[in-house]
C-alpha positions in Angstrom: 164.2 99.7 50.7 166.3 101.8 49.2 169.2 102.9 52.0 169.1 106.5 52.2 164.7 105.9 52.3 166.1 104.1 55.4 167.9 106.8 57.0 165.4 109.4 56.4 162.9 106.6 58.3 165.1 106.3 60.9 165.5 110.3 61.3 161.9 110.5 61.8 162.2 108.0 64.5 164.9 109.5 66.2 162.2 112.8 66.1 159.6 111.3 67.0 161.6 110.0 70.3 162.8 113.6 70.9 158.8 114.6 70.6 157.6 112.2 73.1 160.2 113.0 75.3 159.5 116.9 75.3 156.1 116.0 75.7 156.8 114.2 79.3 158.7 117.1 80.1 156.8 119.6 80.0 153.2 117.9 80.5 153.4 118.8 84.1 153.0 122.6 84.0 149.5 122.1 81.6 148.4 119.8 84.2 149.7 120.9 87.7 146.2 122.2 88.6 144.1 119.0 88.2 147.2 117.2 89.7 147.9 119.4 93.0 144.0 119.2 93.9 144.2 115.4 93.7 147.5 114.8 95.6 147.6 118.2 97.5 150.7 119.9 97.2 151.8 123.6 96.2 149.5 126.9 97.3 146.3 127.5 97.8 144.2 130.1 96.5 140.8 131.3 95.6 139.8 129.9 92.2 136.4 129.9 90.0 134.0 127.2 91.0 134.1 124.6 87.8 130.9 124.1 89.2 129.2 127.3 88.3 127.4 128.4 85.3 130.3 130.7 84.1 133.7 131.0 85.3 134.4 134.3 87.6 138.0 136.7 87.6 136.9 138.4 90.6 138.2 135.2 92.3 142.2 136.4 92.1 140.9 139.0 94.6 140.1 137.3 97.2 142.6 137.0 100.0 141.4 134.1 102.0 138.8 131.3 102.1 135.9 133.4 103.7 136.5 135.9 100.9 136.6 133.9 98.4 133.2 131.8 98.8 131.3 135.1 99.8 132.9 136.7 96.6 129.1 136.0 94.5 126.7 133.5 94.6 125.1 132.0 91.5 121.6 130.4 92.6 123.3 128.6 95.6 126.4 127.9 94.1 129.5 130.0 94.8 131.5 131.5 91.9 134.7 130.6 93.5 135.9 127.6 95.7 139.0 127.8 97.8 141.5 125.3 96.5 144.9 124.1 94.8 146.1 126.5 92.6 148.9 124.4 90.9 151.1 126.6 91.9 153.9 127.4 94.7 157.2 125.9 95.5 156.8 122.4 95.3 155.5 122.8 91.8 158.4 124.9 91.1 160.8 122.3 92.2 158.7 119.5 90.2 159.0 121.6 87.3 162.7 122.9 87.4 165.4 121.5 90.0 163.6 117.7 90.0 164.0 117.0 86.2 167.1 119.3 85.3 169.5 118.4 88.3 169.0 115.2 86.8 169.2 115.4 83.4 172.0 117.3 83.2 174.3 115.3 85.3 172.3 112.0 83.7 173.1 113.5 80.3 177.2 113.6 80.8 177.6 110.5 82.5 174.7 108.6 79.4 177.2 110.5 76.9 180.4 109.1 78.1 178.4 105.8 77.7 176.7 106.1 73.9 180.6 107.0 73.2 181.8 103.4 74.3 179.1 101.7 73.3 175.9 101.0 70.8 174.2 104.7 70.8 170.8 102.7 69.4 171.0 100.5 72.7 171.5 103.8 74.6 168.5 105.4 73.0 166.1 102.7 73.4 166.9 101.7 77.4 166.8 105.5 77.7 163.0 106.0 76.0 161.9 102.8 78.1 163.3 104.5 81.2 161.3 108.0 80.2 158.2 105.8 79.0 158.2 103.8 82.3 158.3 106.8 84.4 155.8 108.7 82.2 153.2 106.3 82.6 153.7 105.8 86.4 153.5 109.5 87.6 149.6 108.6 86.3 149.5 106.0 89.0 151.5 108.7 91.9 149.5 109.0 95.0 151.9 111.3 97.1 154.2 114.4 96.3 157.4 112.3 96.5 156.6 109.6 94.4 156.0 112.4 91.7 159.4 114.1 93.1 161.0 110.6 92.4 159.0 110.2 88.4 160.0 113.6 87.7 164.0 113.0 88.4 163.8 109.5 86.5 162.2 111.3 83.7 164.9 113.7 83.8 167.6 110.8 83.4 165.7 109.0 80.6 165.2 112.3 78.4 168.8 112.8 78.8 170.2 110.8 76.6 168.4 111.7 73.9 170.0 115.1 72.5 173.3 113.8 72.5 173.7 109.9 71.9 170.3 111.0 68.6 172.5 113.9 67.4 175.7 111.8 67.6 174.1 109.1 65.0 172.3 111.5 62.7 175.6 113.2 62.0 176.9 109.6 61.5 174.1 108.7 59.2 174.1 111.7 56.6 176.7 113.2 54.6 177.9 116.9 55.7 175.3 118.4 52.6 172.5 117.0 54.5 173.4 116.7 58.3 172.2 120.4 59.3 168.9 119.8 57.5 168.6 116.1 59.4 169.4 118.1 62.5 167.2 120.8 62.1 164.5 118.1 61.1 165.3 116.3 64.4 164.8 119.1 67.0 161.8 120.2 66.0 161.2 117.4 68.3 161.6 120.2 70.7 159.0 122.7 69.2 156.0 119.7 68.6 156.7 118.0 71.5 156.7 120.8 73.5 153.1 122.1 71.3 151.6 118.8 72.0 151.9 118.7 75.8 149.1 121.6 75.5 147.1 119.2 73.3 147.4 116.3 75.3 147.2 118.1 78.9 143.8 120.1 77.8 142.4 117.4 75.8 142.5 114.8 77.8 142.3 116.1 81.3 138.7 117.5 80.1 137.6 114.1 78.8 138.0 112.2 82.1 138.4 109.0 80.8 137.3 106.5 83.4 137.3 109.5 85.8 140.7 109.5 85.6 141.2 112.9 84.5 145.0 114.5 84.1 146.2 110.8 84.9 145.6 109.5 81.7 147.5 112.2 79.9 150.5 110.9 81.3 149.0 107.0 80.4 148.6 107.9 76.8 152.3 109.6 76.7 153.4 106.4 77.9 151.7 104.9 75.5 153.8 107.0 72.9 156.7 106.2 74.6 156.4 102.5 74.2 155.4 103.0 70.3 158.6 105.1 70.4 161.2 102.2 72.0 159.2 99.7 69.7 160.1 101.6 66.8 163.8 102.1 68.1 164.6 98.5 68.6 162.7 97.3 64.8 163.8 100.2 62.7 167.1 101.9 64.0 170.3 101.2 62.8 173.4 101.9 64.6 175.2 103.8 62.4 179.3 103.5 61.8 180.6 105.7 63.8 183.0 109.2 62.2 182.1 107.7 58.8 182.4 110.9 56.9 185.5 112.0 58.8 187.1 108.5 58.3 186.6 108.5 55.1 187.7 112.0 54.0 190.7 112.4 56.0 191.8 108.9 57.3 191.0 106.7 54.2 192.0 109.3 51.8 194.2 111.5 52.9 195.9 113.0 49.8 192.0 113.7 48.4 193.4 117.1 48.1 196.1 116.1 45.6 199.8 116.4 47.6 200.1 115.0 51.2 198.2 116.7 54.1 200.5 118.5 56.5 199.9 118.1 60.2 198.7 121.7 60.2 196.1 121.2 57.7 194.9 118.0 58.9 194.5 119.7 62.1 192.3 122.2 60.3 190.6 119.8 58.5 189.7 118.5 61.3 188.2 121.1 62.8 186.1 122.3 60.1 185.0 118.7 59.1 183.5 118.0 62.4 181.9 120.7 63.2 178.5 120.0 63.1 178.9 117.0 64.5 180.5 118.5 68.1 177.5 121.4 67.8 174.7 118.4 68.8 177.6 115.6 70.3 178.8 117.1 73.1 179.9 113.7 74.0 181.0 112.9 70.5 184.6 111.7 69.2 186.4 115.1 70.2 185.3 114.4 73.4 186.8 111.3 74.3 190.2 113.2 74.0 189.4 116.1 76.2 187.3 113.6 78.7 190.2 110.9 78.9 193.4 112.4 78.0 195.6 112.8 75.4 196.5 116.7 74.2 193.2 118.1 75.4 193.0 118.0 79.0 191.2 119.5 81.6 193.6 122.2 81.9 192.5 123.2 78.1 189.0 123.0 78.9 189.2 125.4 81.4 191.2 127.8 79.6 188.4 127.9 76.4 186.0 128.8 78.7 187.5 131.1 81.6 188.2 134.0 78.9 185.9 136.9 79.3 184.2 136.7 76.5 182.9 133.0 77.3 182.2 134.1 80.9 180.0 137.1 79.5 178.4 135.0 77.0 177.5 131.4 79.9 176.3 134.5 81.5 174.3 135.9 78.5 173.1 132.2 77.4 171.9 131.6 81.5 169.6 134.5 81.0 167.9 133.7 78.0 167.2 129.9 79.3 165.8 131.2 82.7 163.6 133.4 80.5 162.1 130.9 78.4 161.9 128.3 81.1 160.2 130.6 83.2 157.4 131.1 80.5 157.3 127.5 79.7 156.8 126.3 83.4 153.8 128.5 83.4 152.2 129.4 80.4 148.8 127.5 81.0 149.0 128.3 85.0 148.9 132.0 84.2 145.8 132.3 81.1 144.2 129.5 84.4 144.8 132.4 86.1 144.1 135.8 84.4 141.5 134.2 81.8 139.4 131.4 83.6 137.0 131.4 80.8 139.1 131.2 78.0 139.8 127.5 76.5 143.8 127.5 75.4 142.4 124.6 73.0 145.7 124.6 70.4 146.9 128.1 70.8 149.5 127.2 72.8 150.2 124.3 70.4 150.1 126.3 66.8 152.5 129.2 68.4 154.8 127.0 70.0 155.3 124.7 67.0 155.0 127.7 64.1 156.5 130.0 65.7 159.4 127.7 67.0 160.2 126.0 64.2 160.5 129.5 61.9 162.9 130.8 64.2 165.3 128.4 64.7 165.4 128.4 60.6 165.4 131.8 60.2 168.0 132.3 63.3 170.8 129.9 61.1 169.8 131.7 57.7 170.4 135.3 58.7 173.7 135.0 60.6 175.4 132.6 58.4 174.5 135.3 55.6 175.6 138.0 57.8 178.6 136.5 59.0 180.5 136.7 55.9 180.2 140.0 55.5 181.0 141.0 59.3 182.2 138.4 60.9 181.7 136.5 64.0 180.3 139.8 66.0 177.5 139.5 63.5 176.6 136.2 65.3 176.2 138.3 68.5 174.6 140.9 66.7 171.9 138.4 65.6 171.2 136.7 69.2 171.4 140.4 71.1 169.3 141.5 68.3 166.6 138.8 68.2 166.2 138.5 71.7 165.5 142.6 72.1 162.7 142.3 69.5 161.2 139.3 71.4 161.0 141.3 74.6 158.0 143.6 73.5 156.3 140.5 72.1 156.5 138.7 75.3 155.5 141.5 77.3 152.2 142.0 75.2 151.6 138.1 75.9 151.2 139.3 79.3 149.6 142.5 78.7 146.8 141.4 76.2 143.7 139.1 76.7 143.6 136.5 74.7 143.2 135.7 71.8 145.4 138.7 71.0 147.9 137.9 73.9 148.6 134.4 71.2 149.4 136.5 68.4 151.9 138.2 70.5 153.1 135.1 71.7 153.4 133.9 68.4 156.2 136.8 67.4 157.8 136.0 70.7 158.6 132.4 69.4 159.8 133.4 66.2 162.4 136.2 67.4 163.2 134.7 70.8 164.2 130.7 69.2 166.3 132.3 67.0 168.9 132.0 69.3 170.3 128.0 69.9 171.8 127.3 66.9 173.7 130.8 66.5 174.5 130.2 70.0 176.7 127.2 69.0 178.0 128.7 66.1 179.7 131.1 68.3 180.8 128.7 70.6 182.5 126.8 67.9 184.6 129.4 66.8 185.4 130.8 70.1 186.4 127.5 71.6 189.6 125.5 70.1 189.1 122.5 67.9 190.8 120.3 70.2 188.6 120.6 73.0 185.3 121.7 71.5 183.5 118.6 72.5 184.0 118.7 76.4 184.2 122.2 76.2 180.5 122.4 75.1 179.5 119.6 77.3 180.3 121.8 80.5 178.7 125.0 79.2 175.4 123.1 78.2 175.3 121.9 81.6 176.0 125.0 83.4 173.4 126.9 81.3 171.2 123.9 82.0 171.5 124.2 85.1 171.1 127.6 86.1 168.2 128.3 83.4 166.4 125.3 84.4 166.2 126.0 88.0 166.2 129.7 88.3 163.0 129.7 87.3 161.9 128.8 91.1 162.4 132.6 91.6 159.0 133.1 90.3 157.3 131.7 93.5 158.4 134.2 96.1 158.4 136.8 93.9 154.8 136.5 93.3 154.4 136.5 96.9 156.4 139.6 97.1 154.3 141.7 94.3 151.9 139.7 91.9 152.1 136.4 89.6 151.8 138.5 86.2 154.5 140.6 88.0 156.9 138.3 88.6 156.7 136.8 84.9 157.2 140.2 83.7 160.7 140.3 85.6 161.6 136.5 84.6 160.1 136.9 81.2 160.4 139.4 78.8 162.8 140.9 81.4 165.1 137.8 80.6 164.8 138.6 77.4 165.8 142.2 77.9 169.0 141.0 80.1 170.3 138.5 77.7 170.2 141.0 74.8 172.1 143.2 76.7 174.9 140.9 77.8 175.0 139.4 74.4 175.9 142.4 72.7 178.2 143.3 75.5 179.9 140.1 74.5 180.5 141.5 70.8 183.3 144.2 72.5 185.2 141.3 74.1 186.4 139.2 71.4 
């Protein structure tokens, strides 16, 4: 086999890994509804009777039990039953604080490791770890042992961004390695897609009776395909080949000797696209362990205003999509009981994903020459502001115009992570780019993966579509502002 066939292969293992891994993530928010009426956890509320002829939105209405059955009967059978709705704080925390507490810290500390040793070894006890715990939470018979799957998940899927992205950049040469990465999350996008697939598809079969169990059985499933596939077809890669090579092996490629100074340059532009998806890469072995780049550094890249405003900027935008993601199929359960998401979710997400993360790199690495590095904020203030209206007509609209809408939401509003890092890149000094980056991704992380617990009580304090609307395209809204308010402070 010819050895670049080979790399390509192994690239579309590494994705494959990243899309079974986005699919255990966010699995959980398609089936929370099956899943809190089996184990009984999260609110109760008054929801259509699955066993009535047709399904009934009068039952959002009612504001108790004896309301709800009395609501209309159909023969003898009530419209609406009184039971788990899915929702509520505990799913919240399932969904948000359980898995990202987790995976952030996980993902730091698995980093630090795939730097030391074999990133292939890394990645495959990593998907065996996310595969075992996948597979178990369809065997979970209590809250806490889904608590406990969720925050092993959270580890396993951790190591994946970081210890994948740190080998493709070591496996292709620097005229291919942002097309391998782009390639490699869209794991993101289709994994994410699929879990609607999976979570609908299979929950309605009831295999054995088994319902939304076996979705998590037949992830599992993938996930052992994907460690299999790991172990047989991955190669570790040598590590900084491209660097070594340009600026260690050959270091008077550019005719006369390299001065410090330029070396120093060199350096900086050589790598990187390599620091953008290794966070935990070579740069960050100095800043994490010594040498010129210490902590002090660190801290003085990112305590400058404009990084401040723009962690701040970058928190918004990930509560906003999180808070959407963590509740897409609970709110059409919701609002439209009788339509059947079937692959909308799916053919948005992956479309619509997929185009804007392209689109995002093309537009401001044209615009950035002419402007320069405000155009970058220019692009993300911009693109997020034209996702807002698009994600408040997903919540204004029936389906199946509420999809279409949802559809221009993805393409505008995923514009935004890969122009994100370009920014950071240039705003954060060479030396220090790795760690640097490693401590905003887990703030941002943090804070957008757990903020979105807000959407609980404030559903409670005015309406469920309500507090999406604030969380939602309202996150949108914020972040636009705050990223262009970032363009005045550099």
């Amino acid at each position: 086999m010819p050895a670049m066939l080979g790399t390509w292969i192994s690239l579309g293992v590494l994705a494959y890994v990243y899309v079974v891994g986005e699919l255990s993530h966010f699995l959980l928010g398609i089936v929370s509804r099956p899943m809190s009426q089996d184990l009984h956890y999260g609110d109760q509320a008054c929801l259509p009777n699955p066993q009535a002829p047709h399904q009934s939105s009068a039952c959002i209405t009612a504001p108790n039990a004896t309301a709800c059955i009395a609501i209309e009967q159909q023969g003898n059978i009530s419209s609406c039953t009184w039971d788990y709705s899915g929702l509520g704080i505990q799913y919240q925390v399932l969904a948000g604080p359980a898995f990202v507490a987790v995976f952030t810290t996980a993902g730091v500390i698995i980093g630090i490791i795939a730097d030391k040793f074999n990133r292939k070894i890394v990645v495959s006890i990593c998907c065996a770890v996310l595969t075992v715990a996948t597979g178990l939470t369809g065997a979970a018979m209590s809250y806490w042992q889904l608590v406990i799957l969720r925050m092993t998940m959270g580890a396993g899927e951790s190591g994946f961004s970081p210890a994948c992205s740190s080998m493709i950049s070591d496996m292709f040469p620097e005229s291919k390695r942002a097309l391998a990465l782009g390639i490699f999350n869209w794991g993101i996008y289709f994994g994410y897609g699929l879990s609607y697939a999976v979570g609908n598809f299979i929950t309605a079969a009831d295999i054995a009776g088994m319902g939304w169990r076996w979705s998590y059985i037949v992830t599992g499933g993938m996930g052992i395909v994907a460690t299999l596939l790991l172990i047989i077809v991955v190669k570790e890669p040598e590590r900084n080949s491209q660097f070594e090579s340009k600026y260690i092996n050959d270091p008077n490629e550019k005719g006369d000797s390299v001065s410090e100074n330029e070396m120093s340059h060199s350096v900086k532009t050589e790598d990187t696209e390599s620091v953008v998806t290794s966070p935990t890469g070579s740069a960050a072995k100095e800043g994490l362990f010594g040498g010129k780049s210490g902590l002090s550094e660190v801290l003085r890249a990112l305590v400058r205003p404009a990084m401040l405003m723009l962690a701040f900027a970058a928190c918004l935008r990930h509560t906003a999509g999180f808070s959407w993601a963590y509740n897409t199929q609970l709110y059409f359960l919701t609002y439209y009981p009788d339509f059947n998401l079937g692959l909308w979710v799916t053919g948005a997400s992956i479309i619509g994903g997929s185009l804007g993360v392209a689109v995002g790199g093309f537009v401001s690495d044209r615009l950035v020459k002419r402007i320069g590095l405000r155009a970058r904020l220019y692009v993300l203030a911009g693109s997020q502001f034209l996702a807002m209206p698009f994600a408040a007509g997903v919540l204004y609209f029936p389906p199946p115009g509420a999809f279409f809408m949802l559809l221009g939401a993805y393409i505008f509003a995923e514009m935004w992570f890969g122009v994100l890092f370009a920014v950071l890149l240039e705003l954060v000094p060479g030396s220090v780019q790795s760690t640097a980056l490693a401590v905003f991704l887990f703030i941002m992380n943090n804070v957008g993966g757990n903020l979105p617990v807000v959407v609980d009580p404030l559903s409670h304090l005015l309406s469920y579509r309500a507090a999406l609307y604030i969380m939602y395209p309202g996150g949108y809204l914020a972040s636009s502002i705050f990223f262009f308010l970032t363009s005045f402070l550099l």
